[in-house]
N, C-alpha and C positions, 0 to 999 in steps of 0.2 A: 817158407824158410828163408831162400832169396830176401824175401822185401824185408824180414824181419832184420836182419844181419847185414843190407846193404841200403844205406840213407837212402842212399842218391842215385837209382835202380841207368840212369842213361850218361852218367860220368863216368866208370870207371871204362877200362880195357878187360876184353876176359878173354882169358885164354882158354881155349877146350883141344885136347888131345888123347885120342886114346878110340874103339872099336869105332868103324863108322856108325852104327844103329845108334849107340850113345853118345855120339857128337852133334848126330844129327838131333836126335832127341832133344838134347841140352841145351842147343843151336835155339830151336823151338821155344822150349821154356822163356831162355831169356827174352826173345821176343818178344813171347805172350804177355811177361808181365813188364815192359816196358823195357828193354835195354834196345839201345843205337845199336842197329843192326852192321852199323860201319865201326864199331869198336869191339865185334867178336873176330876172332883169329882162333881159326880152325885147322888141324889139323890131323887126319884119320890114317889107322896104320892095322895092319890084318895081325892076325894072330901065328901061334908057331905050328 
């Protein structure tokens, strides 16, 4: 879905916030299918 919806998978910035399991996940994915590991900004936070 990524590649479909994003040309240009290592230009943008992405931002991931929200459970760590799903950051890191996420973190993951974009890697896998090619994003600059220096344009993800993460940041993980616990629940109530």
């Amino acid at each position: 879905m990524i590649k479909r919806h994003v040309p240009d998978i290592k230009a943008p910035k992405y931002y991931l916030a929200g459970p760590e399991g799903m950051v890191t996940a996420m973190r993951a994915l974009l890697v896998e299918v090619g994003a600059n590991e220096d344009n993800i900004r993460t940041e993980e936070f616990e629940g109530y």
